[in-house]
ZAKE-180920 format. One record per residue: residue number from 1; residue in three letters; x, y, z of N, C-alpha, C in turn. Coordinates in pm, whole numbers, padded with zeros to 5 digits. Example, Ala and Ser with C-alpha at 12.3 -4.5 7.8 and 13.67 -1.06 7.14 Angstrom:
BEGIN
 seq type    n_X    n_Y    n_Z   ca_X   ca_Y   ca_Z    c_X    c_Y    c_Z
   1  ala  01319 -00569  00780  01230 -00450  00780  01320 -00330  00780
   2  ser  01285 -00225  00708  01367 -00106  00714  01290  00003  00787
This chain:
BEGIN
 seq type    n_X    n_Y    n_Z   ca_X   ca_Y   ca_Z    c_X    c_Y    c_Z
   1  unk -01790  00188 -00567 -01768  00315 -00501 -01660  00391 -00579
   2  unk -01681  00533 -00557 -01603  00568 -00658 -01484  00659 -00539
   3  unk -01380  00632 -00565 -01253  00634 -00549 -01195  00791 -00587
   4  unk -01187  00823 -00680 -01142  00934 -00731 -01274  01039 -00821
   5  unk -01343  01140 -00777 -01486  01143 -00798 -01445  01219 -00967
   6  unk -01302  01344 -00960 -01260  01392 -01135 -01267  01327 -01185
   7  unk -01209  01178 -01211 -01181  01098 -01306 -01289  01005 -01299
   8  unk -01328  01013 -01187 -01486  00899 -01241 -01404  00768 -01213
   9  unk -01286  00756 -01167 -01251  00598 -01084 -01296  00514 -00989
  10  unk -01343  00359 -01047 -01407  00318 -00894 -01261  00225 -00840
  11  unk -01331  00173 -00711 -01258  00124 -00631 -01167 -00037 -00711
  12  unk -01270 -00063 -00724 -01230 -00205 -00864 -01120 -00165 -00968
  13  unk -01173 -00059 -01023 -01000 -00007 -01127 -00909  00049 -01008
  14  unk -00930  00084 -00923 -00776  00114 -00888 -00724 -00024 -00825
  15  unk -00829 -00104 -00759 -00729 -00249 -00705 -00704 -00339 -00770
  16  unk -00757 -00329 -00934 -00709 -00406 -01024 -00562 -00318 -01085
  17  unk -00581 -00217 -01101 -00408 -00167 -01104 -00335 -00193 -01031
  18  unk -00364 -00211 -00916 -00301 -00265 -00774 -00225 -00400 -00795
  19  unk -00348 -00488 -00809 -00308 -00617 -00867 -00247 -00664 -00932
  20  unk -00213 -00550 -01081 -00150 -00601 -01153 -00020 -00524 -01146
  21  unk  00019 -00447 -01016  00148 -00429 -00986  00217 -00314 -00960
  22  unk  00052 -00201 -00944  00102 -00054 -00905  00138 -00051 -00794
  23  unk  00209 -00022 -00680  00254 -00012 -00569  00297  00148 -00480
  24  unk  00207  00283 -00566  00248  00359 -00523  00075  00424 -00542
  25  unk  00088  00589 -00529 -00036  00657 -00616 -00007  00705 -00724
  26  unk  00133  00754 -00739  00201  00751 -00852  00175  00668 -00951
  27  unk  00168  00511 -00924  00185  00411 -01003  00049  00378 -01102
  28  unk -00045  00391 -00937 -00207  00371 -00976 -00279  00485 -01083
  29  unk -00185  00632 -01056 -00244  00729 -01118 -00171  00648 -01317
  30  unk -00134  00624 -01278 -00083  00604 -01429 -00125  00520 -01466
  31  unk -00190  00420 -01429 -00237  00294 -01438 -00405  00305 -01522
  32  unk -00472  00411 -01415 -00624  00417 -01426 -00661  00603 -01370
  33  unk -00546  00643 -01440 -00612  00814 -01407 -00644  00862 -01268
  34  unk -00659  00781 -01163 -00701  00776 -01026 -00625  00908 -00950
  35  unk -00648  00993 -00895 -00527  01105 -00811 -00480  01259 -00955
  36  unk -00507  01167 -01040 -00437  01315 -01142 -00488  01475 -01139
  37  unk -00603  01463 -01087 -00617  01585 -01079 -00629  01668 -00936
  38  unk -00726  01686 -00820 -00687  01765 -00720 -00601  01700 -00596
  39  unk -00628  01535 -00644 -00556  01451 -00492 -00618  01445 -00399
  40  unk -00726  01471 -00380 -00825  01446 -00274 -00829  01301 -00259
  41  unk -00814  01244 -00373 -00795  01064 -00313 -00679  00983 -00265
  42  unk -00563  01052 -00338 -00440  01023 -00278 -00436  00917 -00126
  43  unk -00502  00982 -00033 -00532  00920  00096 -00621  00762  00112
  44  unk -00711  00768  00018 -00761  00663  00009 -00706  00496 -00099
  45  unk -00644  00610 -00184 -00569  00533 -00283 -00425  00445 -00225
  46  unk -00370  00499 -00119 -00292  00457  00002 -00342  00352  00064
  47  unk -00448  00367  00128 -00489  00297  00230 -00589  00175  00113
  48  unk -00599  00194 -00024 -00628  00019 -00071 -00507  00011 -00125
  49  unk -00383  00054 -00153 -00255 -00037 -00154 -00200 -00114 -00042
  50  unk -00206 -00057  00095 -00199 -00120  00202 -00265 -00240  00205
  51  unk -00395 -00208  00167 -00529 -00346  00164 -00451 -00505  00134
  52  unk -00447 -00400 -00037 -00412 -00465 -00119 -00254 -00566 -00092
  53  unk -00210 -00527 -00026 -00048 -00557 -00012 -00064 -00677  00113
  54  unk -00174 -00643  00203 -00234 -00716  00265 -00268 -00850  00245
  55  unk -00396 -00866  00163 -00393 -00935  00096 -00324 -01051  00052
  56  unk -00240 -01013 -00024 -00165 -01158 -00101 -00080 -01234  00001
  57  unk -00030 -01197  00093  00089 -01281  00172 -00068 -01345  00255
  58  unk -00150 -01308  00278 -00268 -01375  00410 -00332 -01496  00329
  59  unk -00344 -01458  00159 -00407 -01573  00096 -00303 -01674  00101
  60  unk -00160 -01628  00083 -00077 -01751  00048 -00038 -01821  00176
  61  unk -00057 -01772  00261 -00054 -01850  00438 -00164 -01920  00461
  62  unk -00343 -01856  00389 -00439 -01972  00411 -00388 -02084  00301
  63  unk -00350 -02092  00167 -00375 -02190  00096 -00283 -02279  00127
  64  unk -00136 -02226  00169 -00011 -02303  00231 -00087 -02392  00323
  65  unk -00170 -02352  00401 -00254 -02381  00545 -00330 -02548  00509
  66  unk -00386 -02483  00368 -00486 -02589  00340 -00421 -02708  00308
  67  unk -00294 -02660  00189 -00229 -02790  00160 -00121 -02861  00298
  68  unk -00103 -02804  00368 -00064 -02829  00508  00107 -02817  00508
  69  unk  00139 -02692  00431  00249 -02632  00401  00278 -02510  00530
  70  unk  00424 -02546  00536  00393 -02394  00619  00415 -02285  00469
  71  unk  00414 -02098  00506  00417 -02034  00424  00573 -01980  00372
């Protein structure tokens, strides 16, 4: 799905910028072009950093889980 429709960004490049440590739209726009031009995605680009931020603490509470760690 495409994310940012100017730049032709899909959802995969911006949560792999994500991943590897953008934490703003600021961050992501610099990352993968995502938001640079009218910002119409800005809003969505938000709401998969949230996702995204999501994410990592829930995996490291299931795998803690598995090895029978707390987190």
């Amino acid at each position: 799905m495409y994310v940012c429709v100017c730049r032709a960004v899909t959802d995969g490049e911006v949560k792999a910028a994500i991943d590897a440590g953008a934490s703003s739209v600021q961050e992501v726009t610099e990352a993968c072009c995502a938001g640079e031009d009218c910002g119409a995605c800005h809003d969505m680009i938000d709401e998969l950093i949230a996702e995204r931020r999501n994410l990592v603490p829930l995996a490291r509470v299931a795998s803690a889980a598995r090895r029978g760690r707390a987190a």
